[in-house]
C-alpha positions as CSV (number, residue, x, y, z in Angstrom):
1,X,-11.7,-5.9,-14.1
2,X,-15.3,-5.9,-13.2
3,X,-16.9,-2.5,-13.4
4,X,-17.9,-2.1,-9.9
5,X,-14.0,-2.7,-8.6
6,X,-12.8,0.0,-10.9
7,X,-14.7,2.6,-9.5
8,X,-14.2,1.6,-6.2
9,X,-10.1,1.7,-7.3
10,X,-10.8,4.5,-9.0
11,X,-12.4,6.4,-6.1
12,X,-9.9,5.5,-3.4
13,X,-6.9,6.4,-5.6
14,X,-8.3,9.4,-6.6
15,X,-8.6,10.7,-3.0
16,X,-5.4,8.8,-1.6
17,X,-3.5,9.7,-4.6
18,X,-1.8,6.4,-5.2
19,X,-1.9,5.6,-8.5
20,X,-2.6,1.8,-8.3
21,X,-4.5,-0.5,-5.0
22,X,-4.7,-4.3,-5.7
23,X,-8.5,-5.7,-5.7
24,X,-6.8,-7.7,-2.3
25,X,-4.6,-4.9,-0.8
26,X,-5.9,-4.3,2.6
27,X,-5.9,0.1,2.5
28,X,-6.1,0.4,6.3
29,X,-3.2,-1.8,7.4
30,X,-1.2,-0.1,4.2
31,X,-1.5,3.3,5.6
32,X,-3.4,3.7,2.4
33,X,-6.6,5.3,4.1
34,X,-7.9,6.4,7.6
35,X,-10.4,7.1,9.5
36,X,-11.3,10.3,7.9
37,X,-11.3,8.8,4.4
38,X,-13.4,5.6,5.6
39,X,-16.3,8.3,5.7
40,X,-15.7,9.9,2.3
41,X,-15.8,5.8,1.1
42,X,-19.0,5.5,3.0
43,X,-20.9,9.1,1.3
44,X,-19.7,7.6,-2.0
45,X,-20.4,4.0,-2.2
46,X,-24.3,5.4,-0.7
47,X,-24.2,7.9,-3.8
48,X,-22.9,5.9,-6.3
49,X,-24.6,2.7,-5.6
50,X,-27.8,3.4,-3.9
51,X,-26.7,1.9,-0.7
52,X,-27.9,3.2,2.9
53,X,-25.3,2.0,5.2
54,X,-26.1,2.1,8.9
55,X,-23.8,2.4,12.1
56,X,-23.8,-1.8,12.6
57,X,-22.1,-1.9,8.8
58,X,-18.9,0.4,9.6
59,X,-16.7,-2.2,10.8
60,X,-13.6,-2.5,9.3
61,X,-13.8,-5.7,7.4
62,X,-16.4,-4.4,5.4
63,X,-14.0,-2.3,3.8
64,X,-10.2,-3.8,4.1
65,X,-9.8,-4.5,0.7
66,X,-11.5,-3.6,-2.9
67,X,-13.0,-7.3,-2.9
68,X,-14.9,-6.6,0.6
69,X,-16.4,-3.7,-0.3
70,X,-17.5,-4.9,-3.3
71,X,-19.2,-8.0,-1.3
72,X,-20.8,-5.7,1.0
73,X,-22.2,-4.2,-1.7
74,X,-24.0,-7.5,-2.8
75,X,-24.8,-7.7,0.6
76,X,-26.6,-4.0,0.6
77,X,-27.8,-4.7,-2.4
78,X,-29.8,-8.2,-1.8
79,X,-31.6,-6.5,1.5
80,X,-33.3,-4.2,-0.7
């Protein structure tokens, strides 16, 4: 597994304390995370990958699955 991913995995099962999310799993239909949790995602992908995410990024299909959020990082990424 890429590197990226397995933080991401590593971070949201750490915090939801499951102990394994598929790279395709979507975590809000799940049940896996919330609303609350979205923001602790948000304050750590900014931390850990130099990101600024704004208020027109937080929709929800930026962050369904392990794979989205890792494109969304590309896409963070490539505007700076």
């Amino acid at each position: 597994m890429e590197g990226r991913k397995h933080l991401i995995i590593e971070f949201i099962c750490k915090v939801t304390r499951k102990k394994q999310i598929q790279l395709d799993e979507d975590i809000f239909e799940g049940g896996i995370v919330n609303s609350l949790f979205a923001m602790q995602l948000v304050l750590f992908l900014e931390k850990r990958f130099g990101i600024r995410i704004s208020g027109k990024d937080l929709k929800q299909v930026n962050f369904r699955t392990v794979n989205a959020i890792d494109e969304f990082i590309d896409s963070k990424l490539e505007e700076n």
